[in-house]
N, C-alpha and C positions, 0 to 999 in steps of 0.2 A: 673541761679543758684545764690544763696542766700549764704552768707559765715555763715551762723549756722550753728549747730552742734548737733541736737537733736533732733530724733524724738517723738511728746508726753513723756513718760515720760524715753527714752531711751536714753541715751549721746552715740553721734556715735564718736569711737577711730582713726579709720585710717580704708582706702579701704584693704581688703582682695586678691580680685582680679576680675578682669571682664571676662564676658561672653556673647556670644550670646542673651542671655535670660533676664540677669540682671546683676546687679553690687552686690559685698556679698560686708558688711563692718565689723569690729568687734567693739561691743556697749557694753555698761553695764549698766544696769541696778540697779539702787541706792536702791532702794525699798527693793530686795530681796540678795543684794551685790553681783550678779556673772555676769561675760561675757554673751555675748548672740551674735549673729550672724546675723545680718541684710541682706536681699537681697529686693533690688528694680527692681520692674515692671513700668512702664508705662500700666496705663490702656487704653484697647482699646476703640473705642469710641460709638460703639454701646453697649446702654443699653442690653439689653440679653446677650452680650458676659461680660459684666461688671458683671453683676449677675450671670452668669458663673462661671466666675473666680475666684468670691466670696464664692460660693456655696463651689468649690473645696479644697480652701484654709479653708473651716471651715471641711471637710469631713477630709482632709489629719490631722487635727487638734487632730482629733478622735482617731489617731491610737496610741494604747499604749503598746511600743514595746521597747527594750534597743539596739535593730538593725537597730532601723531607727530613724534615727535625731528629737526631737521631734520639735512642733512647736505652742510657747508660745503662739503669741499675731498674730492676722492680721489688720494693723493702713491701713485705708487709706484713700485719699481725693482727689476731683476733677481730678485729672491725674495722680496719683501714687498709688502705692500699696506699701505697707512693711512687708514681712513677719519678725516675731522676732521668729529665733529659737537657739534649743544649740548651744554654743561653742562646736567643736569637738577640740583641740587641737592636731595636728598632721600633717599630709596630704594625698592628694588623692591618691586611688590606680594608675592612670595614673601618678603622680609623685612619685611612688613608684618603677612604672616599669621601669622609664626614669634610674634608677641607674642599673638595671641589672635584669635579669631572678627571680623566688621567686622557692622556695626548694617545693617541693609537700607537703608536710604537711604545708607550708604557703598555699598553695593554697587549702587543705582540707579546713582550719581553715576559709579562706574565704567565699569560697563558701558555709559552712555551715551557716556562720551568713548572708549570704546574703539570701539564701533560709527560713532562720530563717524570715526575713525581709518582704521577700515577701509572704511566711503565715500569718505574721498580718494584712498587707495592704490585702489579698483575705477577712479575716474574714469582712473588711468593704467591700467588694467589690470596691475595687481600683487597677485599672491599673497601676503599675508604667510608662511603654511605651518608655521611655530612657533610659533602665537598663543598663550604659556603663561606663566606669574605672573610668572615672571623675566626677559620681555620687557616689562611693563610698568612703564615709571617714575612713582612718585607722587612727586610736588615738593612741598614745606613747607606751598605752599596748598593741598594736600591736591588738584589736578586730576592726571589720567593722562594718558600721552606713551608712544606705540607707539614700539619702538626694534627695532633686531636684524633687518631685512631681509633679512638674510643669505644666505637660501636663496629669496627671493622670485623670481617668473620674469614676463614678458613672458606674459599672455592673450591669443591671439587672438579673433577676435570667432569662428572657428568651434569652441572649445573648451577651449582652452590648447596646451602645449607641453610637455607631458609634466610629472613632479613628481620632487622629490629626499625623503629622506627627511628627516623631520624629527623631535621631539623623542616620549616614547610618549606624555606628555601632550596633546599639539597633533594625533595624528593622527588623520586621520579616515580612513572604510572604503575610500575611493576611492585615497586617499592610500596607503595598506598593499597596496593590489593593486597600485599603479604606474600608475593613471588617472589622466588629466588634469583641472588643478585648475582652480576658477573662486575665485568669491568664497565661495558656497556651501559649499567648506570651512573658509575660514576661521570662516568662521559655525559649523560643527560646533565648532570647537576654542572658539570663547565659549561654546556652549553647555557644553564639559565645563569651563572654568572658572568660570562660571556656577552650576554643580552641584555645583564644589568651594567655594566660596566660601558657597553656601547649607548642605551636608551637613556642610563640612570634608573631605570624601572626595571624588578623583577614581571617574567613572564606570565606569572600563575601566583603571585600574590598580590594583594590589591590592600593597603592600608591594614599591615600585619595579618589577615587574613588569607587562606589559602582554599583558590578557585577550585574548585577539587572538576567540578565539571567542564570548564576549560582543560582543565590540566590531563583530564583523559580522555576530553572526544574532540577540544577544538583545539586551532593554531594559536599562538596568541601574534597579537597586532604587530606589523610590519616595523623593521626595523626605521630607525629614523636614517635618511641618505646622509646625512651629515654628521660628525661628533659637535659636541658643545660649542668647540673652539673653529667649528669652518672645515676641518677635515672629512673628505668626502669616504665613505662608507667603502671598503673595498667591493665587489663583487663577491669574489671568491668569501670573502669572510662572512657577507651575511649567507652564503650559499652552505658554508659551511657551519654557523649557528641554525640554519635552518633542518642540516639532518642533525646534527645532533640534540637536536628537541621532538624528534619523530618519538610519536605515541607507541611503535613496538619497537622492541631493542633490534630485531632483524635487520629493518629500518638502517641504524645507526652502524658510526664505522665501528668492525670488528676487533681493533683494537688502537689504541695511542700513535704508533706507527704513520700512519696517510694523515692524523691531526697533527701531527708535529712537523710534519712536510710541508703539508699548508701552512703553516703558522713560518716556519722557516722561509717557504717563498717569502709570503707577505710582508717578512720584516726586510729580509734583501732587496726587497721592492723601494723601501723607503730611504729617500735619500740618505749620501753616505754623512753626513752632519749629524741625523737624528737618529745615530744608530749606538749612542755611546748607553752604556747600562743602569746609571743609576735615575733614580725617579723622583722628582722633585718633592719636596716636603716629605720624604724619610725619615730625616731625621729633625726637622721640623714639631712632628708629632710622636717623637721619643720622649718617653717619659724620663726627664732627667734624674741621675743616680745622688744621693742625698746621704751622706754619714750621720744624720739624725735620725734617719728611721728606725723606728724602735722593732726590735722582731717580734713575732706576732706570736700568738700559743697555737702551742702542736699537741694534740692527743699524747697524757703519759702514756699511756700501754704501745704507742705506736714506739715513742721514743724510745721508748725502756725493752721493747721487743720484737719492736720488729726486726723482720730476717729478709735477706737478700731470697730474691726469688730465681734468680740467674747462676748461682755458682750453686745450688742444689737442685735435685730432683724429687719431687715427694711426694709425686703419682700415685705409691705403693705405699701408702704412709700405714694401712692395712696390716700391713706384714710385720711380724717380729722379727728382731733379730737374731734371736736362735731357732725358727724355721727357713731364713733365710740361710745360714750358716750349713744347718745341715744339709740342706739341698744342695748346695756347691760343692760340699763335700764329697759327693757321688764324683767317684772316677770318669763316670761315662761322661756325666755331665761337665765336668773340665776339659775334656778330648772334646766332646762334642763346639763349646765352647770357643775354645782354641782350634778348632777347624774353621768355627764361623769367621771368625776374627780374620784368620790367615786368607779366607776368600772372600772378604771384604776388602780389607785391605788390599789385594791383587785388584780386584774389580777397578776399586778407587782410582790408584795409580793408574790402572790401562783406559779409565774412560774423564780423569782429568783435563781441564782443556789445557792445551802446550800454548807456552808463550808463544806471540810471533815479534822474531826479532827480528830489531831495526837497527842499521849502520846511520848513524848521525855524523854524515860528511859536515866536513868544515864549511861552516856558511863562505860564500864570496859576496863581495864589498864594494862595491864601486859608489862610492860619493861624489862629487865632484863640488857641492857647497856645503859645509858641515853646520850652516844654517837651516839646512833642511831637514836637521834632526830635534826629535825634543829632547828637555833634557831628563837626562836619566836612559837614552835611550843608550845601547852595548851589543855587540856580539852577544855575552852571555845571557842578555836579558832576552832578545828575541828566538834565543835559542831554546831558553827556559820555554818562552810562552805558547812556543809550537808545539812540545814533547806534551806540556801540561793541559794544553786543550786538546793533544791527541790520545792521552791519558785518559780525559774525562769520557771520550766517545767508546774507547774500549781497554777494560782492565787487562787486556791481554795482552799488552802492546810493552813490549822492552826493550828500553833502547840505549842502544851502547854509544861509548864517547858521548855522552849530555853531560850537558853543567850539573852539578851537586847539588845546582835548587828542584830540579827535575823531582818528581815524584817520586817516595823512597822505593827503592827496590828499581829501579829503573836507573841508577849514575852508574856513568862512565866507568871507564878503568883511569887511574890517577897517571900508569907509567905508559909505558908505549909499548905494552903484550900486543902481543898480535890476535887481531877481535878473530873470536869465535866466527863460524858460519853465520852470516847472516843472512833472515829470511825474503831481505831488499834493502835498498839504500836510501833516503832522503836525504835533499839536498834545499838549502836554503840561500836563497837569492835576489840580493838589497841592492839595486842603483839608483841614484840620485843626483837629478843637477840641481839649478839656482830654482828652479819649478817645483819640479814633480818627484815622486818617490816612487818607482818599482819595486814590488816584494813577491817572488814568486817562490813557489813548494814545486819538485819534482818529486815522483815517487821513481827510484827505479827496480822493477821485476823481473829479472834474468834478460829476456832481449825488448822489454814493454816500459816504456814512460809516461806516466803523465802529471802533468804540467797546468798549476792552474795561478793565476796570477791576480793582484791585486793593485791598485791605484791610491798613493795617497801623498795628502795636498800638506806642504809649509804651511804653518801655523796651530797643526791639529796637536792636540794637546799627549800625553804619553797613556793616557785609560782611553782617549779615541784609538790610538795606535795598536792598544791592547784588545778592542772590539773588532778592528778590521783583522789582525791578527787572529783570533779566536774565532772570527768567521770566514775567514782563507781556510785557514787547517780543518772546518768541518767541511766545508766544499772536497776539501782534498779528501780526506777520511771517509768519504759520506757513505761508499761503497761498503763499509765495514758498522753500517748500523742495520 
């Protein structure tokens, strides 16, 4: 080890913490001014497993999701690997639970962004395969971020591509024999987190150890009726930890979709007080940031060489450059080329999804005590928070006349053009007496309305306003997941 401090173009801060797997550091990045998150591999040394690893590390690159950690850059060189991903500022759910049991609506709120997490990674067909507490990062606002792909693989659509092992916590029956993974096991491994989170006990490990014969021929022990704190066990919830611990994947749901429904009941279910998002002791068990930290040593050869893995390709590393040269050089082969391109390009353009645009009519207003707003509340804020939670349920959605805080690619027009065809209108609508608050979303579709409405009480603070907000607009949306 080398006393630098830098990888390519990233300044590494101080170690994070170690793992079985890798070391995470915390970096920043000058270029773009923000933290970034370092974990180092040692690569193994068989070429295939190296271009493996690489493969996966550009796959996991792909997913674009606000539930799963993203991951900027892949540097590596001769015997290292670097992935550079976000900063989560926060810490892990297994250091979350080290301070005490979490309220069931912490754990809706989880498990929904984690099932959130693991619908984007299916849409690439990616395995997570370690789905376990200290893969999941909770941030200060108290939302979850999938992290740790590590052992993720490429699913084909006839099955998968065989499985690596992974953690005892995270694995499921299929996983333990050496069968191939889909989604379905990830789904197993929420379920035993799931179970640990409700019980405080993993299903199938018992004092670090893992039941292997529970874990493939029997149930494990009923949940307990109650949480820690006196909250009674939903039905549906243990009904739904219950198939997703089913010994065959058949068994279990086919995909994130029917688990994310239930999870969405369940927390609508829960009064509207205990539905605000963030999670107590968050930030609590944040490891406070320290300008003493001295940086730690980085591998010279990694420093001094390593190469971005994302802005080249080198598959073909095989090939010369003056065989490549002359091959191209072939006339047929530049027509040929240039035809491919020309009907690619066609294809692309004809089977791209089309925005569907939305008219954002002017909210209507009726207050009648202006006590009944919290502060900071605006026109443009709740204008914002509608377009931006209808944003997160579908990237396709474009919506003309929104505020400029709107999601980019989606604000308004500044003058008073006359809007394009739109593909519907929504309309946003806030009455208010010395009591109560109305907030209701129309959607309207050539001669079809609907209309879904929400209740909220004086006193609630403007991130409760921002929760009922964001769970009106999925109610309304809902049709479009």
């Amino acid at each position: 080890m080398s006393g630098t401090s830098r990888i390519g173009p990233y300044r590494i801060l101080r170690l994070l913490r170690e793992g079985g797997q890798g070391s995470v550091y915390l970096g920043y990045d000058s270029r773009l001014q923000r933290r970034v998150a370092v974990k180092l591999y040692r690569l193994p040394r068989e070429r295939q497993a190296r271009r493996e690893m690489l493969e996966e590390a550009r796959l996991v690159a792909s997913i674009d999701s606000p539930r799963v950690v993203k991951l900027y850059d892949v540097i590596s060189s001769a015997e290292h690997l670097a992935l550079i991903m976000e900063y989560v500022p926060g810490c892990d759910l297994e250091e979350l639970l080290q301070r005490g049991p979490l309220s069931l609506n912490a754990i809706l709120n989880l498990a929904i962004d984690i099932s959130s997490a693991l619908a984007s990674a299916r849409q690439r067909r990616i395995v997570h395969g370690d789905l376990k507490a200290s893969n999941v990062l909770v941030s200060v606002g108290g939302r979850a971020q999938l992290t740790d792909f590590g052992i993720a693989r490429v699913v084909t659509v006839r099955g998968g591509a065989g499985n690596r092992a992974g953690s005892v916590t995270a694995v499921s029956p299929e996983q333990y024999e050496g069968k191939a993974l889909d989604v379905r096991s990830d789904l197993f491994a929420l379920g035993c987190l799931l179970y640990r989170l409700l019980s405080g006990q993993h299903p199938f490990v018992h004092e670090t150890e893992l039941d292997v014969q529970q874990l493939l021929l029997q149930n494990p022990a009923p949940l307990p009726s109650v949480l820690a704190d006196g909250t009674p066990v939903p039905n549906a919830m243990r009904a739904l930890v219950q198939r997703l611990l089913e010994k065959q994947p058949a068994d279990r749901p086919v995909n994130t979709h029917r688990v994310r429904q239930i999870l969405r009941d369940l927390a609508r279910d829960q009064p509207q007080s205990m539905r605000q998002l963030p999670l107590a002791g968050a930030r609590s068990v944040q490891r406070r940031e320290s300008e003493d930290d001295l940086p730690p040593t980085i591998p010279k050869e990694l420093s001094r060489r390593g190469r971005s893995q994302l802005g080249e390709w080198r598959g073909f590393s095989e090939l010369t450059p003056q065989t490549v040269f002359a091959y191209v050089r072939k006339p047929r082969v530049q027509v040929a080329g240039l035809m491919v391109f020309l009907v690619a390009f066609l294809l692309a353009w004809w089977l791209a999804p089309k925005p569907h645009r939305i008219a954002l009519l002017a909210p209507s207003f009726a207050v009648v005590h202006s006590g009944s707003l919290p502060q900071g509340m605006s026109v443009r804020w709740l204008s914002t928070r509608v377009c931006s939670a209808a944003a997160e349920l579908d990237q396709r959605l474009l919506f003309y006349d929104a505020p400029p805080d709107c999601p980019e690619g989606r604000r308004g027009f500044a003058d008073n053009r006359e809007l394009p065809l739109a593909d519907e209108q929504l309309r946003i609508g806030l009455r208010c007496s010395r009591d109560v608050c109305l907030l209701g979303l129309t959607r309207m579709q050539d001669t079809t309305e609907q209309y879904r409405q929400a209740v909220l009480l004086p006193g609630m603070t403007l991130s409760q306003w921002s929760a009922v907000v964001t769970e009106l607009t999925e109610r309304t949306f809902s049709d479009r997941r």
